[in-house]
N, C-alpha and C positions, 0 to 999 in steps of 0.2 A: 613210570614215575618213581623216583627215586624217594625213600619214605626214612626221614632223620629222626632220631631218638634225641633230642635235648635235653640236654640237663643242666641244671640252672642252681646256685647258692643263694638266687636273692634275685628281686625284680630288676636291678640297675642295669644290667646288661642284656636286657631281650636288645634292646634295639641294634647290638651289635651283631647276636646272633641272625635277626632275621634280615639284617643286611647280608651276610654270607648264603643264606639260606635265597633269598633274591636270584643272586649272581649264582647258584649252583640248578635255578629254577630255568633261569634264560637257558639253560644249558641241556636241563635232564627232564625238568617237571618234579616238581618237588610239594610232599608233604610233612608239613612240620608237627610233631610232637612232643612237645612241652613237658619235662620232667622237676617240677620244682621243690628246693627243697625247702621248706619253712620251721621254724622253731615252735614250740609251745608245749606246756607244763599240763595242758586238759586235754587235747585229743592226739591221738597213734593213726588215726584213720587218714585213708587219702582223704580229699575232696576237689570236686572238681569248680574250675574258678575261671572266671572270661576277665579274656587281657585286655587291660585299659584301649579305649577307642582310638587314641592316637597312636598307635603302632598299629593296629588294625590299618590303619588309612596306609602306613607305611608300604604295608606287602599289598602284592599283587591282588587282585579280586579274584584269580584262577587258584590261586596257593592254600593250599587248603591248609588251617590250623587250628591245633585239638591241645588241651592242657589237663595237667594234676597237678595237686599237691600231695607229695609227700615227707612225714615227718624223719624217716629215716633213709639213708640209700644203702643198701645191703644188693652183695651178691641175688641171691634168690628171687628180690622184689624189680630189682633192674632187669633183671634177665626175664622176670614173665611179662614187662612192660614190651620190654624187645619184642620177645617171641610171641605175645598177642599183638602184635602191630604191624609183627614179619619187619620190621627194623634191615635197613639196609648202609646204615651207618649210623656209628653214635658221634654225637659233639657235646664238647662242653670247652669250658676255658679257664687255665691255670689262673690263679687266686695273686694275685699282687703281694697277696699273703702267705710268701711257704710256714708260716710256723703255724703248724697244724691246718691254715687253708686249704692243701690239697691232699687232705688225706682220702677224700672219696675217688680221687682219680686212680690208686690203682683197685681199685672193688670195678671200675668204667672197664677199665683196663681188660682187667682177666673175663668179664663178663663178655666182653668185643671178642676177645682172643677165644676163648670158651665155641664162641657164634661164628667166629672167622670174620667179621665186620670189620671194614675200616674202623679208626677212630680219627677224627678231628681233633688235636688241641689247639682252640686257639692263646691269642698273646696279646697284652695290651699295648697299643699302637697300631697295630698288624688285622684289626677285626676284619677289616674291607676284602680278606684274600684275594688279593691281585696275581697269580701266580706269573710273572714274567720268568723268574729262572728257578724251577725247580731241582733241588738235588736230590734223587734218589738212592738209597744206600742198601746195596743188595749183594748176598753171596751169588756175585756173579754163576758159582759154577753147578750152581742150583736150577734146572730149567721146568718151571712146572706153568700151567694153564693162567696166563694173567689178565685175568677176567675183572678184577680190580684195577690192574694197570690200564685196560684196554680203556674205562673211565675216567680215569685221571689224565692220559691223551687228551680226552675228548675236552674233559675241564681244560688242558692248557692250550689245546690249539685252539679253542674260541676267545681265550685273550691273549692270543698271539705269543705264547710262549714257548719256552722252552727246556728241556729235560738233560739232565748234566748227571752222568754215572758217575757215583763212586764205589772205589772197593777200598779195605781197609787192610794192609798185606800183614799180616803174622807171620809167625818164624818160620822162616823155610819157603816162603813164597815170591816164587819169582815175579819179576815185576812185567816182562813178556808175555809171559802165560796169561797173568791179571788183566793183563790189555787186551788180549786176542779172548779170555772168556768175555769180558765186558758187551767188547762187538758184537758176539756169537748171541751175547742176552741180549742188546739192542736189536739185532736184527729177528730173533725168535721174536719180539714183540713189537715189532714195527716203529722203532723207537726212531725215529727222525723229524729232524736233525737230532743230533745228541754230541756231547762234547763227554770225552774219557777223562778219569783223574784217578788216583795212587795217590795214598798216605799212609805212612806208616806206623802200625798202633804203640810205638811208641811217641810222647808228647801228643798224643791224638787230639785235647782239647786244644789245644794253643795252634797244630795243623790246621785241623778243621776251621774253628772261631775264622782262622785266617784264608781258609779256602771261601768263606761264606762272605765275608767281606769282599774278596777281590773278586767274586761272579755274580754279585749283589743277590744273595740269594734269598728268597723271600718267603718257602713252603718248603721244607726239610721231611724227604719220605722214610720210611725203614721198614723192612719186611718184617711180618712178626711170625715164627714158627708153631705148628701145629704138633715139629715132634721137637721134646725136651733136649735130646741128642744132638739136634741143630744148630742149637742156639739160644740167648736168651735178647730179648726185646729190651729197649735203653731205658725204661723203667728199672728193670730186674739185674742193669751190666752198670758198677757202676763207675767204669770209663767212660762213658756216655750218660751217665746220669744229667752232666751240667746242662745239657741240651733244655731240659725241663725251664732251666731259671736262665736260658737266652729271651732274644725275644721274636726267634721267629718262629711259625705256628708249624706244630708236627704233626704229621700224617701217616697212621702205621697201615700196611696194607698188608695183603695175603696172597701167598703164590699157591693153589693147589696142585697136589701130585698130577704126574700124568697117569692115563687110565692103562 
């Protein structure tokens, strides 16, 4: 059973979330964990709070769902929600509002990366995750245990989807090499069908924007590094910042070493 850590700005949006939460259940078996944030000038404490009956009717009667309130999201307080619930992905969804709306997401961020968790962001329009063409953006010549990948497979081959590599070539990188590691990662993680693609980081927003358009791309993946040396995650790079204020939902994943 696959156990989600949610985290929530405001009631308006469960029903989006437990719609994805639905479709990730047909798939894995899934337990939902409600992380909510609320305002108020008298209490600091959690409290725990049952979600209105009409979203109740919505999910599954097998789906099990559990909630908090909390007044603030801090590194420390997300992370002992995680780690007491053994958390196997966190979600939440970027704010229609960047001016100051998404400042909790990178505290989600580091907290995931910290636990090596997926994170889910979703995007308004995009709740339903339909993944038909997923793009996944990986240092191809990195080859570690994809044990995260091997799930996200499973997510797209039960709605008939399909997985699109890319690499992003920097100075000095041949564009041969980049194809021939690509396959070598496809094939290390049983990636089929898969289609190959090269951009190069320079104009990367305006490449991309336009690679995502012409594959109709609908779930945007990115490996997120465990050593600093590596790399940094498109929160922290910001030639890939703009990803955040597109609108399709991002998915950072985690490749462990091999043993």
């Amino acid at each position: 059973m696959l156990k989600l850590l949610v985290y929530t700005r405001s009631f308006m949006g469960i029903d989006d979330y437990l719609s994805v939460a639905t479709r990730l259940h047909h798939v894995f078996g899934v337990s939902v964990h409600f992380l909510h944030r609320y305002k108020t000038d008298e209490q600091t404490v959690e409290m725990p709070i049952n979600l209105n009956s009409r979203y109740i009717k919505q999910a599954p009667e097998d789906m099990n769902i559990s909630e908090h309130r909390i007044s603030k999201a801090n590194r420390d307080l997300v992370k002992s929600y995680a780690e007491g619930i053994k958390a196997e992905m966190m979600v939440t969804q970027v704010s229609r509002y960047p001016e100051g709306g998404n400042t909790n997401i990178q505290t989600l961020y580091q907290t995931a990366k910290e636990l090596g968790l997926p994170m889910l962001l979703l995007k308004k329009g995009f709740e339903k995750l339909n993944p038909k063409h997923v793009l996944l953006i990986a240092d191809a010549e990195y080859f570690g245990k994809g044990v995260q990948i091997n799930a996200l497979k499973k997510f797209v081959d039960s709605q008939k989807g399909k997985i699109h590599l890319l690499h992003i070539l920097h100075k000095k990188e041949m564009e041969d090499i980049a194809t021939e590691q690509m396959k070598f990662f496809a094939k290390e993680h049983h990636i089929y069908p898969a289609s190959f693609h090269l951009i190069n980081h320079k104009n990367l927003e305006k490449s991309l924007t336009k690679l995502c358009q012409e594959m109709s791309i609908d779930l945007i993946c990115i490996r997120t590094h465990g050593n600093q040396n590596m790399g940094k995650f498109f929160l922290e790079h910001s030639d890939i910042n703009f990803l955040l204020n597109s609108k399709i939902p991002l998915l950072t994943f985690h490749l462990k070493h091999y043993d």
